[in-house]
C-alpha positions as CSV (number, residue, x, y, z in Angstrom):
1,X,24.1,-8.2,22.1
2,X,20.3,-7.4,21.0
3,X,19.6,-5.4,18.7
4,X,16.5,-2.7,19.2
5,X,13.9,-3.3,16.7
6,X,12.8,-0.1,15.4
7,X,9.6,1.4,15.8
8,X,6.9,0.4,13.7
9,X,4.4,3.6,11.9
10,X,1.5,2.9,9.1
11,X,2.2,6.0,6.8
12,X,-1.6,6.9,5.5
13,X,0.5,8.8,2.8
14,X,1.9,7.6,-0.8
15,X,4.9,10.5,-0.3
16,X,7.8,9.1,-1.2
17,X,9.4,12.0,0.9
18,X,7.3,11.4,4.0
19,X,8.5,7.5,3.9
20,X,11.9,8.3,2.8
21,X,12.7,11.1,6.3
22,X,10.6,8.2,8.7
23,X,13.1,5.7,7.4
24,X,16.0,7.9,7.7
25,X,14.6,8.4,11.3
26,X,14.7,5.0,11.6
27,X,11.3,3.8,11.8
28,X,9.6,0.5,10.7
29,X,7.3,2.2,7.8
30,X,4.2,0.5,6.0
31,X,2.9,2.5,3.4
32,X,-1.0,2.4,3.4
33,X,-2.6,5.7,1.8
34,X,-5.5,7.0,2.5
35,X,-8.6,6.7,0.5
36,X,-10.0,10.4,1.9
37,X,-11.0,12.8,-0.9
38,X,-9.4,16.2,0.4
39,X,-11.5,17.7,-2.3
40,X,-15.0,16.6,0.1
41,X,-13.7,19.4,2.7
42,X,-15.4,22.8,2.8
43,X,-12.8,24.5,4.5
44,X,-10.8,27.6,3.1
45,X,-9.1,28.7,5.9
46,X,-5.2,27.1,5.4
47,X,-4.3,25.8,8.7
48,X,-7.7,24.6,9.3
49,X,-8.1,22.8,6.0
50,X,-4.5,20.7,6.0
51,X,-5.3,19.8,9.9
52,X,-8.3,18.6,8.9
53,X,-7.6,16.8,5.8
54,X,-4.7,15.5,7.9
55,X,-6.9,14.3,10.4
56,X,-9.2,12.5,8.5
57,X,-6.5,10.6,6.2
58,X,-5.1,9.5,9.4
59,X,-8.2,8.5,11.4
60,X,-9.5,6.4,8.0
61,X,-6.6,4.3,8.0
62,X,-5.8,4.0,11.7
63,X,-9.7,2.2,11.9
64,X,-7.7,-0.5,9.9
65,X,-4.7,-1.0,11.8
66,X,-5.6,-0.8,15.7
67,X,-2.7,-2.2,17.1
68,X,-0.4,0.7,15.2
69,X,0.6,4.2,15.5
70,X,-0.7,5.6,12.3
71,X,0.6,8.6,11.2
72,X,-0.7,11.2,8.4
73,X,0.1,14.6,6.9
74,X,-1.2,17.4,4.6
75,X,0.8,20.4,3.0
76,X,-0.4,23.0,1.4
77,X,1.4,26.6,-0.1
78,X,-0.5,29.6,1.1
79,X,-0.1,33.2,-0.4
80,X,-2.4,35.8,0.6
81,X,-5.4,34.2,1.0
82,X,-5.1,32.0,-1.9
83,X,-4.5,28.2,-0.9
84,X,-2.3,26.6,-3.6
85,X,-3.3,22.4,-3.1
86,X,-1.2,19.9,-6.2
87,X,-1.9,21.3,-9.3
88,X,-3.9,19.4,-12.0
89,X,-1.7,20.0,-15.3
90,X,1.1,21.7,-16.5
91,X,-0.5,25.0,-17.1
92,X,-2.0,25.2,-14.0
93,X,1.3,24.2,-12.4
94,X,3.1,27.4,-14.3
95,X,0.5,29.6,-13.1
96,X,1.3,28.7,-9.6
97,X,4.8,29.2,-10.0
98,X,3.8,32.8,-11.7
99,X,1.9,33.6,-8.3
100,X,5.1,32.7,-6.0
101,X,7.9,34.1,-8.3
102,X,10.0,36.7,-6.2
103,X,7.6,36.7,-3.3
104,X,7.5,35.3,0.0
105,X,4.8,32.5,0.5
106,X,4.0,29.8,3.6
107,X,4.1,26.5,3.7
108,X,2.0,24.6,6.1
109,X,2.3,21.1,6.7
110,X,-0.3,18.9,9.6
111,X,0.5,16.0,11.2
112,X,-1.9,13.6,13.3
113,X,-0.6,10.4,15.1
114,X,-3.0,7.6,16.1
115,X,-2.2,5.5,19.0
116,X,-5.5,3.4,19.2
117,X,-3.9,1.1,21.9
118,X,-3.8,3.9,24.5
119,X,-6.6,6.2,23.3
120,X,-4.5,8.9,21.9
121,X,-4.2,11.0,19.3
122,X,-2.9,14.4,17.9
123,X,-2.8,17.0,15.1
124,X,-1.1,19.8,14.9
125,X,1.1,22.1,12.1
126,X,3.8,24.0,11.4
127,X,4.2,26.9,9.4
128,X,7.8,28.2,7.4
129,X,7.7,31.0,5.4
130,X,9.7,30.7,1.7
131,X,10.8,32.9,-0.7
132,X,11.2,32.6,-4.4
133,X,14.0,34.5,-6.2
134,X,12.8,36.1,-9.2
135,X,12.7,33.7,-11.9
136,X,12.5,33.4,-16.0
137,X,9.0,32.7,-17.6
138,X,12.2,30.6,-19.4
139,X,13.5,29.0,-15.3
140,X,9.6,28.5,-14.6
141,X,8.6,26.7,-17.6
142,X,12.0,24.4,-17.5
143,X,11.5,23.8,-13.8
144,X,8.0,22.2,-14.8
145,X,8.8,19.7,-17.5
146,X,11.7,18.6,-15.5
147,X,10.5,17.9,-12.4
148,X,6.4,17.2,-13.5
149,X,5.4,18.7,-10.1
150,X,1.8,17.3,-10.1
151,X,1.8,15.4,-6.6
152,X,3.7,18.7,-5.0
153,X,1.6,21.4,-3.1
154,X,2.6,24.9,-4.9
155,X,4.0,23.5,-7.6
156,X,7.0,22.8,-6.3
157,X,9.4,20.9,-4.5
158,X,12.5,23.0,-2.4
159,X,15.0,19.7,-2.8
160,X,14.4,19.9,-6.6
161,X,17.7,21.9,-7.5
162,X,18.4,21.6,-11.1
163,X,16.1,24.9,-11.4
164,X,16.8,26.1,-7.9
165,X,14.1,28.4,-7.0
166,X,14.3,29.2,-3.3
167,X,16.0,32.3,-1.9
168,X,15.4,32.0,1.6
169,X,13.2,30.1,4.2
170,X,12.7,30.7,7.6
171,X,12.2,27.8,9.5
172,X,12.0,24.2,9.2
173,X,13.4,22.7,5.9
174,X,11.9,19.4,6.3
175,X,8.4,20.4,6.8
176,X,8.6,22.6,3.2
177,X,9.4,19.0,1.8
178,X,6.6,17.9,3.5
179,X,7.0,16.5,7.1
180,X,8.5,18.5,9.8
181,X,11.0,16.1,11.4
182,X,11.0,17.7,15.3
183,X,7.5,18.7,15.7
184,X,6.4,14.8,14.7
185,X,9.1,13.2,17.0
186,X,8.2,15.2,19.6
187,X,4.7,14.5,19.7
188,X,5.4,10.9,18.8
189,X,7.2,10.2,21.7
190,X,4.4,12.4,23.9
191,X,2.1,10.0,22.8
192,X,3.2,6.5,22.8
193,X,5.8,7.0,25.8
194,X,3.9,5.3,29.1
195,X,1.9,7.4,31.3
């Protein structure tokens, strides 16, 4: 009896998360990040700036690896209007969580897959709204130094729990961590299924 080997993805991503839910998934998964500076975009517009900082992560690493699907992603936490990226320190990381305290916020994650054998590509996003309960100044500033939540969009991460601070999403979990598990497989399989 043969065994399937799985599939193999380049992850143009240092997430531990992202590589931890492919693997779970049960793909092949070699870590190569991106060197893209999302800083270098101009765009303010949410959606548009994580698709595009998504796509260009994924395209810059894809160049290296032509015979591999390549896969990239970008989250960001938007509340109206303001776009809340990683924060830089600590304080700025409490002021985030100040902003999203008791109030309902989005998350947006993109995703492009490369398939440079067949010429094809695709980004797209998904969206889940999230709610904070009302925390402590106390909750908010414990949260922080336990948890050090520089490399998380918002400030945050929803499968930290010791200071749980989520009330209430509506949809996808998986994409709040950071990588929405259907919308990829779906459009993985769209693209490197035969024609």
């Amino acid at each position: 009896m043969s065994v399937e080997k799985p599939p193999a993805i380049v992850l143009a991503s240092a997430s531990p998360r992202r590589r931890e839910i492919l693997i779970t998934m049960g793909f092949d998964v070699r870590v190569f990040p991106s060197g893209f500076q999302e800083e270098s975009l101009e765009e303010t517009d949410p959606v548009r700036f994580a698709m595009a900082a998504a796509h260009a992560k994924g395209k810059d690493v894809s160049h290296r690896f032509p015979g591999e699907i390549t896969v990239s992603a970008d989250t960001v936490v938007t509340y109206k209007g303001l776009l809340l990226g990683k924060p830089v320190n600590r304080d700025e990381a409490i002021r985030m969580l100040k902003i999203l305290n008791g109030k309902t916020h989005t998350v947006i994650t993109a995703l492009s897959i490369f398939n440079p054998q067949k010429e094809r590509e695709y980004t797209g996003y998904e969206a889940t709204d999230v709610t904070f309960r009302l925390l402590t100044e106390e909750e908010i500033i414990r949260y922080v130094d336990i948890h050090t939540p520089l490399d998380k969009a918002g400030a945050y991460g929803i499968q930290d729990i010791s200071v749980p601070l989520v009330s209430r999403i509506d949809g996808c979990y998986f994409n709040v961590v950071g990588f929405p598990v259907s919308h990829f497989y779906i459009h993985w399989r769209e693209i490197t299924t035969a024609e």
